[in-house]
Every structure is written in C-alpha cells, then in structure tokens.
N, C-alpha and C positions, 0 to 999 in steps of 0.2 A: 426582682425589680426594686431599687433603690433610688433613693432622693440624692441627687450630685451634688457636690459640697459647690458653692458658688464660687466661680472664679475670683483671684483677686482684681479689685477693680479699679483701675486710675481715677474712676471719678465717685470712689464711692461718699468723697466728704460735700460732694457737690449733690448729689442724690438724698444724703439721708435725711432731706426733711420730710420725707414722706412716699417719697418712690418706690414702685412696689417692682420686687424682682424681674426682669426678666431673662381712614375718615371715609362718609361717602361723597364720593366728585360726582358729577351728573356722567364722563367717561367711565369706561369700562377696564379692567386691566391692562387691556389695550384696547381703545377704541375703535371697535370695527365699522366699515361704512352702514349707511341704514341702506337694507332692502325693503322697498316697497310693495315688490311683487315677489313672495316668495314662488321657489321650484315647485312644480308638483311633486308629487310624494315616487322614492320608486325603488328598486329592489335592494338600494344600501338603507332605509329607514324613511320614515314618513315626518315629510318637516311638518311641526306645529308646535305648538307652546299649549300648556293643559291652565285652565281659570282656578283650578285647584289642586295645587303643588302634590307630587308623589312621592311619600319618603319610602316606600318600601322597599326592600332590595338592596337598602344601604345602609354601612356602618354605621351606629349612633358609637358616640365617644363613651360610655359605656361598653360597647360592645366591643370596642378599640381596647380597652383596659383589658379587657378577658384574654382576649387574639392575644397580644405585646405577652402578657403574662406568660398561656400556654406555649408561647415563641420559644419566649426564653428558656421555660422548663424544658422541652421536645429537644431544641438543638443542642443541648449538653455543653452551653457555656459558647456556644459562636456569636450567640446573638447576643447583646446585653443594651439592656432596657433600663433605661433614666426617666425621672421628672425632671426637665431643664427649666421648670418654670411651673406657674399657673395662669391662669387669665384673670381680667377683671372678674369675674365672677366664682370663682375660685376652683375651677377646673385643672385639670391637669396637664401639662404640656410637654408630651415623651418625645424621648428620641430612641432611634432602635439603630443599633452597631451592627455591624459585623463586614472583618477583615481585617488584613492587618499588611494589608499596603501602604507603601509611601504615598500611593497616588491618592487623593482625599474629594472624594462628590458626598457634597451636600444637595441633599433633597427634600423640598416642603410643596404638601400639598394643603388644599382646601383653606388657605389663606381666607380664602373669599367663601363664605360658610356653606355657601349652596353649590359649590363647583366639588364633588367628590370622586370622579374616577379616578385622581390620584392615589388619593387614601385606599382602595380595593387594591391596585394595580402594585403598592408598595409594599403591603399586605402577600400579595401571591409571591415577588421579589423575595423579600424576607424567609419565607415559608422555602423558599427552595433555596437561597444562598445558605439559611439556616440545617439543612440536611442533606441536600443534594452530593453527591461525590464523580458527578461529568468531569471530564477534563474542562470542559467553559467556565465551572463552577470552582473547580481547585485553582485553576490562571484565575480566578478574580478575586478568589481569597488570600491569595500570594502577593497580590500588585495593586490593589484598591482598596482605600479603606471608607464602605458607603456608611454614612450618617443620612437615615433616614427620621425626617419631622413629618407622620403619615396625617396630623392634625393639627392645624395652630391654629387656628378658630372655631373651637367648638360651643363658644357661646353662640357667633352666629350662627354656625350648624343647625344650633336646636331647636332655631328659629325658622329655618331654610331657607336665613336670607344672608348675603354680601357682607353686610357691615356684622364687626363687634358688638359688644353693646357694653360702652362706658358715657355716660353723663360729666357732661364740660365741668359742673361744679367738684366732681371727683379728679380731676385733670388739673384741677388748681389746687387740689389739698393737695398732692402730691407734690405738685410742682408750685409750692405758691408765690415765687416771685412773677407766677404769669397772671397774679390778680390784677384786674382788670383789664387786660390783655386782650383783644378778636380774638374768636376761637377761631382753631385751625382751618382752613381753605377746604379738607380731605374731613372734616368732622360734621356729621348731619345729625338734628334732632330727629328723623325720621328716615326709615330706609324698607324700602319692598312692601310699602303700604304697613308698615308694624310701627308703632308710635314708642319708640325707645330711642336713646340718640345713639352713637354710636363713631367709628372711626371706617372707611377703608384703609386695613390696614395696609395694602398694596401701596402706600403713597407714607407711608410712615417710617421710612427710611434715612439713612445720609449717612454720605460715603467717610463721612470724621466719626467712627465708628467711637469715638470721648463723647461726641458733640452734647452740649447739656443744652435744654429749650431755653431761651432767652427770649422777653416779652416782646424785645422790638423785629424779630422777627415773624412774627403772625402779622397777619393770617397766612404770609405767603402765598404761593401759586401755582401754577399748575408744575410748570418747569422747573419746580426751585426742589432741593433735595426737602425731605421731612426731617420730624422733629423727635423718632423716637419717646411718644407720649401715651404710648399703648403697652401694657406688661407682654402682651405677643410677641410684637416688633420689638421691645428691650429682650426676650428671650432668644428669638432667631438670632439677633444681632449677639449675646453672649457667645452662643454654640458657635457661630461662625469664629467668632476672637478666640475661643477657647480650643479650637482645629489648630487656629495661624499660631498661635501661644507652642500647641505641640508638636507642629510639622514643619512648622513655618510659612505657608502657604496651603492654603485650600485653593485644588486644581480646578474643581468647577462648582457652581450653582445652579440646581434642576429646578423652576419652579412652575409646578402643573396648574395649569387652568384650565376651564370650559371659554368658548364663545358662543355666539348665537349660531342656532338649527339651523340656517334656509342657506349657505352660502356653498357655491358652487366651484369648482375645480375650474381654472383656464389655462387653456394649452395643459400639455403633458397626456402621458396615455391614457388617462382617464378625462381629459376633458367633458366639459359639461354637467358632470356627475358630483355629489355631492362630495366637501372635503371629509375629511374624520379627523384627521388631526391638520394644527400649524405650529411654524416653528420661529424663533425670533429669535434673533441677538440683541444686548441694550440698544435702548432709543434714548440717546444724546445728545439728539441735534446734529445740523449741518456738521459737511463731510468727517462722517463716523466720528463726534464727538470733536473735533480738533481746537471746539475751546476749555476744555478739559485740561486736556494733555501735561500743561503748563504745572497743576496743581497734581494733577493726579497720575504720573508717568507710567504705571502699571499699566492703564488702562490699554487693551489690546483685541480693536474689535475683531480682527482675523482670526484671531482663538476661535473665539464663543462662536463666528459661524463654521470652525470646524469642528467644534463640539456639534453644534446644530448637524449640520452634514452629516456624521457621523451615527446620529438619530434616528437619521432620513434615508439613509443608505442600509441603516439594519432594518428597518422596516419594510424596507423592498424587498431586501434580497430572505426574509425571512417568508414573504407572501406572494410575492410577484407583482407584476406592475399593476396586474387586472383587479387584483384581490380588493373589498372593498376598505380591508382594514389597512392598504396600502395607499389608500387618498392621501398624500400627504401633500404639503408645499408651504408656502411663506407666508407668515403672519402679513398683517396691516404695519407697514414700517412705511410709507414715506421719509425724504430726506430731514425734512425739520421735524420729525416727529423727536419731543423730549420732554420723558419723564425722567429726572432722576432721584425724585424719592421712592423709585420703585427699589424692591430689594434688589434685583437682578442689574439694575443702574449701579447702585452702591455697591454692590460687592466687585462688580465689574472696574472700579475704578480703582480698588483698591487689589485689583492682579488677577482675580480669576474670571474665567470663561464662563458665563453664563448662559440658558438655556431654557426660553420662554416655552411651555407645551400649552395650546389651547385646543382642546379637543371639542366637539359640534356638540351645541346642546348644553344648557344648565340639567342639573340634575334631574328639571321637572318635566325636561321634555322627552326624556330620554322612555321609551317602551325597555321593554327587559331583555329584548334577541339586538338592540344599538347599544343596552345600558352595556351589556357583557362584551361585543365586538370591539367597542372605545377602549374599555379594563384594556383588552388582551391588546391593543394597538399604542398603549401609554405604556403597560406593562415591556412589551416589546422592545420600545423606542429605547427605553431607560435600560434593559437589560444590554442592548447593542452600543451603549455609550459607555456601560460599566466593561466590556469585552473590548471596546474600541480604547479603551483608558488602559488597560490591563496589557492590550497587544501594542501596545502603541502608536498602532495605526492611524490614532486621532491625531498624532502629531504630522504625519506625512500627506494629511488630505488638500487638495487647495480649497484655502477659503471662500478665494471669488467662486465656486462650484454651487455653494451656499443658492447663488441667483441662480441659477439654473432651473431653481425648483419652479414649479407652475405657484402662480396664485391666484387669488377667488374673486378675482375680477375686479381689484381697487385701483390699477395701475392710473384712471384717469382720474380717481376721486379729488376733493379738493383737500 
C-alpha cells in the first residue's frame, strides 16, 4: 500500500493558500417521499428504525486498512491499493485497482458515513476479482478497469452519522478569500443529533472539475452545482481527473447509498413487497437535463440508464423475479428533480454514465440476515455492470427500458 504521488494540478497556484489535498441539506441523497404509515414487517425484513444506532457487523475504516492491506498481499499484485487523499480529520482515503481494461468504473461508497453496505459489498468484489480465475472474472480483467473508493467518509463513519465533520472557520483558512462569505447551503453546525458542523458531502460537487470557491457564490442552492470545499469531495474529484488524465474518459460512476426502511415495491412481480435496492440516473432538471446540454455536451442521459439497467437485469437474472434480493426498481426521480452538486450530476456532465444505488435501510436499521441480503444484492448489481461493461452488452440495452422498472409508490408525489 503506498501514498499516490498527487496529480499535477491546474489550479494548484489557486489552492495553495491553504487547501488541503484532496454539507448537511434537510434532503436526503436523494430525497425520498415521507411515509406516514410504514408496512408491516414481513418475510424480506422487519421495517423500523432502532433509538440506538447498531454499528456491529460493520467495517470500521480501521478495519478497512487491514482488509485493503491483506488484498493487496493475497492477490499477488492484481489489486493495488493507494491513499488518494485524507479527510479533515486526517484519516485516510484509499482507492483499490484492479484490471487492466480500457473500459474504466469508478466506484464510491459511504459518502454519507452511516450508509455502509457498499463498503462490505466492494470489499467481497475486490476479494474475488483479486483471486478468482472464472471465465467472468478473466473477461473483466481483460476489459474493465474498476477503481474502487470502499470509503470516503470515515470521519462521519465514526460517528454513524451523514455529514463530515469540518467547522466553517476551517473552510475559510483554507479558502480565505471566502472571509466573510454565508457558509455553504450543504454545510450544517449540527447533524443526526451530534453537535459538530460538518458538510454533506453528496452536494459538494461541480461539473468545472478546476472550479475554485469564489465568495460571491455562497451560500448557493439546492440546484446549483457545489463548491468542492471538503478534502473528500477534492479527493473523489482528483481520482476521477486522474482516470480522464490516463484513459481519456471514465466510462461510468457507481455511487452506493442507503434510503429509508418502510418503502414498498409498485407494480412488477413483486408488488406490494418491500424494495431492496433503487436505481437512478442524474437528476438535472426538466426534460433529462436539456439546460445543460449547451455547456456541457457530454452529458448523455440514455447511457447512465443503460448502465442502470444493466444493474437491474443482473440482479434478476442472477435471483429470480421472486427472490427478495431481487426487489429492485427506480429511485425517487420526478421530472424537475435537480441536484447538480451531486457527484453523479457532475461527472455526468462531464461524459460518463452514472449510477445511483440506494439500498432499504441506513445501517442502523438493518438486523444481520437484511444487513447480509442488501451486501449480496449491491454486491451483485455492481458485479453484473462490471460483466455488462466487459461484454459490451451495456452498450446495446435500450435505455427507455430503464422505466420499465416498477417503483415504490412516488409516481403521484409532489
């Protein structure tokens, strides 16, 4: 495991007064509708929410460093293991390789510090693309090259809450021509009842992948891209530039979430029945982003729902329609829905296919026989898009198929 020498940086004379390598909104990663009356409980897992968060049963970023380490040792050089950065708090922030395709997926989990079934699910990934010798496994070392981020917020991890944890007055020594400046819109003194301030990083994005923060831009808004003022979100965003720097493009962006426990499956074979996972393409705004376009010509919303699809199609066909780890269908997208300081907006704009996963359940709601079924249902989805990417198949899917999928009962929300 070694520390990455830092790319070189177009803005690095704009950065170094203090910039260190690399908010909470009252919404959600993706704001799901509110249920008032959750489901009764029933043979896919029992909806509730616990008064007193569960961390057992899951990686601490410690225990991440052990895993990444033994990786790298075990696989004899397939996997290689980087510090692409640290946190505010001076944590570390790996990336784990392996393959040696043209085809390029980037994948980050636990953004949001309490959402972790990605981080297990890319962990087991790693662990078999790292030894494995199937024929599925040689086709995706041949034709994909995955860059996995299994943690980029392990401060709030440690917390087992959502936000970072950087204090505004730290965010102006770095950045100080934003003295006196609103703090950002995505930046809260307070987050999951823990009295630290902090960022969601989910909203600390923007697709001018230079872009340096400038004062009279804050606080900004909900719609408006971010401002790159977290070392997270300056790290994600290096790795990403340092892919496009050696391939020329990165073909897709994976990024794993949890949503809320209680929401239900409508239409599809499983009707009525709890989801397990949802999938999304960027949220742009009206019809798929068309004021965009102009600035950002890359952007290409029929990709990312055939990356999506693709997700969704291996998860079926790997469980069956009945299976419960087979719940799958469409995130919370309405037409004006837009965020574009999400990273999956931003990279989206800038050419690659994107791929929102929100799996049922924050981490604290999850019992241990849901916590494992979700792993093995993320795990899957992400294995069936690296095989989808490698056969090529994800190019020939139709995107409008993407709607086809059932969803969890938002279609009339407002």
């Amino acid at each position: 495991m070694r520390l990455s020498s830092p790319r070189p940086r177009r803005l690095v004379a704009a950065l170094a007064a203090g910039a260190t390598v690399a908010g909470l909104a009252a919404t959600s990663a993706a704001a799901a509708p509110v249920r008032t009356a959750p489901p009764a409980p029933d043979e896919q897992g029992t909806c509730k929410t616990f008064d007193d968060p569960q961390f057992n049963g899951w990686t601490t970023h410690a225990e991440l460093k052990r895993e990444l380490a033994q990786l790298e040792r075990t696989s004899n050089g397939r996997v290689q293991v980087d510090v692409a950065g640290h946190t505010h708090q001076g944590r570390e922030l790996y990336t784990a390789r392996v393959g040696t395709g043209d085809r390029v997926l980037l994948v980050q989990s636990a953004i949001h510090g309490n959402e972790r079934t990605g981080t297990e699910a890319l962990l087991g990934i790693l662990k078999k693309l790292g030894s494995g010798n199937d024929a599925a496994t040689r086709r995706a070392l041949e034709n994909v090259t995955l860059v996995a981020m299994p943690m980029v917020n392990p401060d709030g991890g440690e917390l087992n809450r959502r936000m970072n944890v950087v204090p505004w007055d730290d965010v102006v020594a770095d950045f100080p021509q934003l003295a006196g400046a609103p703090r950002a819109w995505y930046h809260s003194l307070t987050g999951d009842g823990i009295d630290q301030p902090g960022f969601d990083l989910n909203r600390d994005f923007n697709p001018d992948l230079d872009y340096v923060p400038q004062p009279e831009d804050l606080p900004g808004q909900q719609v408006d891209a971010g401002f790159f003022l977290s070392p997270e979100s300056q790290t994600i965003r290096d790795v990403y530039v340092g892919l496009q720097e050696e391939f020329g493009t990165v073909d897709a962006v994976v990024d794993l979430h949890h949503m809320g426990p209680c929401d239900d499956l409508t239409g599809g074979p499983q009707d009525g029945k709890p989801i397990s996972v949802s999938l999304d393409y960027p949220p742009l705004g009206v019809n798929d982003g068309a004021a965009y376009q102009a600035d950002w010509p890359l952007l290409d919303q029929d990709r990312s729902r055939r990356y999506a699809l693709a997700v969704a199609n291996g998860i079926q066909a790997q469980y069956g329609t009945q299976s419960p780890l087979a719940a799958v269908g469409r995130y919370f997208h309405p037409d004006a829905r837009e965020y574009a300081g999400q990273g999956r907006s931003a990279f989206a704009l800038n050419g690659s296919a994107t791929v929102l996963f929100e799996v049922r359940g924050q981490q604290d709601d999850l019992g241990q026989k849901l916590h494992g079924m979700l792993v093995q249902s993320v795990r899957t989805g992400v294995e069936s898009l690296i095989d989808a990417m490698a056969t090529g198949e994800v190019d020939s899917l139709d995107g409008d198929a993407f709607f086809e999928l059932p969803d969890y009962g938002w279609e009339d929300a407002d």
